[in-house]
N, C-alpha and C positions, 0 to 999 in steps of 0.2 A: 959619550955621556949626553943625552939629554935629557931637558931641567925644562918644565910646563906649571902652569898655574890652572888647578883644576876645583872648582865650588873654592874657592878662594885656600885650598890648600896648593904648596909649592910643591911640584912632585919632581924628583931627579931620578933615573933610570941610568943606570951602569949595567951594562953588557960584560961576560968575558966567555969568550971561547963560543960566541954565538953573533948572529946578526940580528938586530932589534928590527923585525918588519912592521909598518905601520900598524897593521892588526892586532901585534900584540904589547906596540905602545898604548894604541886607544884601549884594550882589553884589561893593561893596568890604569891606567888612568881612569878608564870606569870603575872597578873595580875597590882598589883604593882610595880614590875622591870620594867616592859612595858614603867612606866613612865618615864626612864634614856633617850628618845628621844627627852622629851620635855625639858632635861635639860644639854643640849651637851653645854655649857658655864659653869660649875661649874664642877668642880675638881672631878675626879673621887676616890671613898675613902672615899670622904668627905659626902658622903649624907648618912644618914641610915632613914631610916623607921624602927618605932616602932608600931608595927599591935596589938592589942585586941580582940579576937572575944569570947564568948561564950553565956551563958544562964545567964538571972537576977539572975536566982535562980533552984537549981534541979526540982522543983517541977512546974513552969509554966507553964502553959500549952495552954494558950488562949491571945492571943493578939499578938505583935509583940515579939517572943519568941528568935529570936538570935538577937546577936548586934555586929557590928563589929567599931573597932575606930582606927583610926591610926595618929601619930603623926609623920611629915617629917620632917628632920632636913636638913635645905638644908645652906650652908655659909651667916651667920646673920640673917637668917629667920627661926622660925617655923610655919609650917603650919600643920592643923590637920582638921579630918573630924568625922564624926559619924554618924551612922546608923541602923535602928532598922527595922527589916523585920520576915515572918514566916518562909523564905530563906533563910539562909545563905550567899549562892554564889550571892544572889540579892544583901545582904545588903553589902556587900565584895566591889561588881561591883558601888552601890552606891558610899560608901569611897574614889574609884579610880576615878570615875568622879567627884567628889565635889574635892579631889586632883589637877585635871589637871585642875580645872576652875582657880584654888588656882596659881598654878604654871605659869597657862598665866598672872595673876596679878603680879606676882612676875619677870615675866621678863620684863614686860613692865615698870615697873619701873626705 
């Protein structure tokens, strides 16, 4: 597991049935942190994203073989997304757009 502070969001990254190579920690943490734009009314500190991404299982080989899931902890709200691709960086990119549909809902509120 690692846990980064990225545009003042806390980002934690859990691996399973994968190895987390720096390219595709910085790939989430761009990617993810990106979203501190759409949330410039909520306290900085205060958000963390909890990221998921690996394989069902070592041995999968055919279907949609990486997944990634993230849960957003934003003040009184969580929102969370989930993704299943033969990409990784697609299903990743998924997560952050089903995020930000999530985060217009929540400011409009």
């Amino acid at each position: 597991m690692v846990s980064n502070t990225f545009n003042g969001m806390n980002i934690i990254i859990k691996t399973t049935n994968i190895e987390l190579s720096p390219f595709i920690r910085e790939f989430i943490e761009k990617k993810i942190g990106s979203l501190t734009k759409f949330l410039k009314h909520a306290t900085p500190g205060l958000i963390e994203a909890r990221i998921e991404i690996g394989k069902p299982s070592r041995h999968h080989k055919s279907g949609a073989v990486f997944y990634a899931e993230a849960n957003l902890v934003l003040p009184g709200k969580l929102l969370r997304a989930e993704a299943n691709h033969m990409d990784l960086k697609y299903a990743i990119n998924k997560i952050r757009d089903e995020l930000e549909k999530q985060i217009e809902k929540y400011k409009n509120k």
